[in-house]
C-alpha positions as CSV (number, residue, x, y, z in Angstrom):
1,X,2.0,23.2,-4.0
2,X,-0.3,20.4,-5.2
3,X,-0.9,17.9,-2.5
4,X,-2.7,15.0,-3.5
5,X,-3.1,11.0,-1.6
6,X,-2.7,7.7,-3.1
7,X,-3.6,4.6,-0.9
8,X,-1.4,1.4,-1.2
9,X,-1.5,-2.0,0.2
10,X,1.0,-4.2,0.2
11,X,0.9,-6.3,3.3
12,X,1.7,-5.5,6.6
13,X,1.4,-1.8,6.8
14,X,4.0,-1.4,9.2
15,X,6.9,-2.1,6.0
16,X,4.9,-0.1,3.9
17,X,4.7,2.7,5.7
18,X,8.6,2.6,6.5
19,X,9.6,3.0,3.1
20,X,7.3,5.7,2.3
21,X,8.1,7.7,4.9
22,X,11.6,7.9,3.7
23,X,10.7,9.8,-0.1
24,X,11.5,13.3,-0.5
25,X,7.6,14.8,-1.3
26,X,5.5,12.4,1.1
27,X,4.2,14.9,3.8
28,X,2.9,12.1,5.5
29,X,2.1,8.2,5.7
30,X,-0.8,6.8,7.9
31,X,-1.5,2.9,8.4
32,X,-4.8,1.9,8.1
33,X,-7.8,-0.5,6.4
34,X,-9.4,0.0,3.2
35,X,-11.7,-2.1,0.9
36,X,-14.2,-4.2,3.9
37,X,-17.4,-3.7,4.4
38,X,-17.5,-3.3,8.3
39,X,-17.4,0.7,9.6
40,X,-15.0,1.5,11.7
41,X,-13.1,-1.8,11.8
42,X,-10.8,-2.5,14.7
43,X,-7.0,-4.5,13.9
44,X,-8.9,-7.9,15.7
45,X,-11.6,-7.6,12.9
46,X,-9.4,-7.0,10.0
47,X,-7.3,-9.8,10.9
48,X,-10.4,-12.2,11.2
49,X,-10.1,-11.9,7.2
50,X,-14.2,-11.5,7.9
51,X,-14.5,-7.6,7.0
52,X,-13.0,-7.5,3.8
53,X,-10.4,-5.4,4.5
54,X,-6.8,-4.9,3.2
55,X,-4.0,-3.5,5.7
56,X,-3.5,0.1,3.3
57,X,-1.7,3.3,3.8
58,X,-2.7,6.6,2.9
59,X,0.3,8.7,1.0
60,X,-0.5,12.3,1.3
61,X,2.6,13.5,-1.7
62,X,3.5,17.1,-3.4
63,X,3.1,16.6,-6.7
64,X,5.0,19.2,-7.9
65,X,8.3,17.2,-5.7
66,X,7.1,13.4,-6.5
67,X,4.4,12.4,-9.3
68,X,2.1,9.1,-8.3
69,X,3.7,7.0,-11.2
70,X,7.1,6.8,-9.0
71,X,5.2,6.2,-6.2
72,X,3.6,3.4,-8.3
73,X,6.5,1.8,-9.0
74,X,8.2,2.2,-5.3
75,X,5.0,0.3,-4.1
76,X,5.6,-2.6,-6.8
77,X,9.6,-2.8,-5.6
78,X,8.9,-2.8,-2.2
79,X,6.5,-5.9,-1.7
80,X,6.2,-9.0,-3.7
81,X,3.4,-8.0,-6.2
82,X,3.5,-11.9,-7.0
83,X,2.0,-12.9,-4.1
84,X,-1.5,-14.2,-3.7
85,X,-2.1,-15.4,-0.8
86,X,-0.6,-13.0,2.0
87,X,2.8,-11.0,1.6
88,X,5.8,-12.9,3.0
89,X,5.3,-15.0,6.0
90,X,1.8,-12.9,6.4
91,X,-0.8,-14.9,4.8
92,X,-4.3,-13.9,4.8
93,X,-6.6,-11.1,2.7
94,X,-6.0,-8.8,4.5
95,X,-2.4,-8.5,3.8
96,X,-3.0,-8.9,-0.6
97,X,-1.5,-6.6,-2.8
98,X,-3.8,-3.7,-4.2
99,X,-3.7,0.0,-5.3
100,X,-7.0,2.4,-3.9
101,X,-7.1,4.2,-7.2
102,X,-8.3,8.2,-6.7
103,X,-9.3,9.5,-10.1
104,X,-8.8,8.0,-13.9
105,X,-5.3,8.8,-13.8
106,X,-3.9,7.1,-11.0
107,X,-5.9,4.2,-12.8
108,X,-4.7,4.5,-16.2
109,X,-0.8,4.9,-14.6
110,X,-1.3,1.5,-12.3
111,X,-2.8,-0.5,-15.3
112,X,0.3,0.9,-17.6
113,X,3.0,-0.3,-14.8
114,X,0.6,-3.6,-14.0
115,X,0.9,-3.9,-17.9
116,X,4.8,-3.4,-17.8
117,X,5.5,-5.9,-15.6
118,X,3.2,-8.5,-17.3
119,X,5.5,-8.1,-20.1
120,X,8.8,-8.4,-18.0
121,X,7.5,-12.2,-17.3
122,X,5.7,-11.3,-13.8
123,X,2.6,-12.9,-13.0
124,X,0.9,-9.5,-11.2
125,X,-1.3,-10.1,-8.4
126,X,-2.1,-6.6,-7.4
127,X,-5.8,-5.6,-7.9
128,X,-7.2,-2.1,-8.4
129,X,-10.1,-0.9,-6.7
130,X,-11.5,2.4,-7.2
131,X,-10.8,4.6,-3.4
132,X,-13.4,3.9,-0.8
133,X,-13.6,5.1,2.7
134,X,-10.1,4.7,4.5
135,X,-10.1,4.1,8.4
136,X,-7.3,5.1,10.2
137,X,-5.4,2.1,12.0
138,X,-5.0,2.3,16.0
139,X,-2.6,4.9,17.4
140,X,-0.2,1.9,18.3
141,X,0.3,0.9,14.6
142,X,1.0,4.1,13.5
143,X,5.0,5.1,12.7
144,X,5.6,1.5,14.2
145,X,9.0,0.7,12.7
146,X,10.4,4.2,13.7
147,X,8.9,3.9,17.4
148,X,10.0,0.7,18.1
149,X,13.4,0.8,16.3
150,X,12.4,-2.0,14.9
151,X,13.7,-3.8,11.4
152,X,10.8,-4.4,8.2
153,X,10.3,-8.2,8.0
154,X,7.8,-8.4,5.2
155,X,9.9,-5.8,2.5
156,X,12.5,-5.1,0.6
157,X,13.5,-3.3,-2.0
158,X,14.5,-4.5,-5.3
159,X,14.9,-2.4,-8.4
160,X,12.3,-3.3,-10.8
161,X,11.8,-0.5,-13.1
């Protein structure tokens, strides 16, 4: 078994993490803030749009069941990768589109699907950072969708690739 993570953000983390959670490899799918330059940042400070943070999940994935390039591309159908200013009715930098990059080859594999959809016509709005520290959102965010029996707002998804 070859478990590796990918980190993904794509708006509120709540919609994220619901379609995630529902691929046949993901082990598991935790909500959380990546990419600010506050430690420990609570949900109040990430929303200031102050800390620098983006609302990310980490993907913990078998490899050997789901490779990160399909997880790539269920990230770019599921939010609006267009989007620069917020995601949906969301607005703010904390909810931008962006993919936390782990090694070269999750790099290489988001610039190659960036670089396909550039020449479908989109205008791609998703940046790449290379992984920095990932903070674990508060208990109450966590599984949110599935706890409340609640429906995604911010996502869809739409077949792309």
């Amino acid at each position: 078994m070859s478990i590796k993570k990918a980190y993904f953000a794509g708006g509120c983390f709540w919609g994220i993490e619901y379609f995630f959670q529902k691929i046949n490899g993901v082990k598991s799918v935790i909500s959380g803030y990546m990419g600010g330059h506050i430690e420990n940042p609570t949900y109040q400070i990430v929303c200031s749009g102050f800390s620098g943070h983006l609302e990310a999940v980490e993907v913990t994935f078998d490899e050997n069941i789901i490779s990160f390039e399909e997880l790539a591309k269920l990230f770019f159908e599921i939010h609006d990768f267009t989007q620069i200013n917020g995601q949906g009715p969301d607005i703010g930098t904390q909810y931008l589109s962006a993919i936390f990059y782990v090694d070269e080859e999750q790099k290489d594999i988001s610039e190659k699907l960036i670089l396909q959809l550039k020449n479908k016509g989109f205008k791609v709005a998703t940046t790449l950072y290379e992984k920095s520290i990932f903070y674990k959102a508060e208990e109450y965010h966590q599984n949110y969708y599935e706890r409340h029996q609640k429906v995604h707002y911010c996502h869809s998804y739409k077949k792309i690739f």
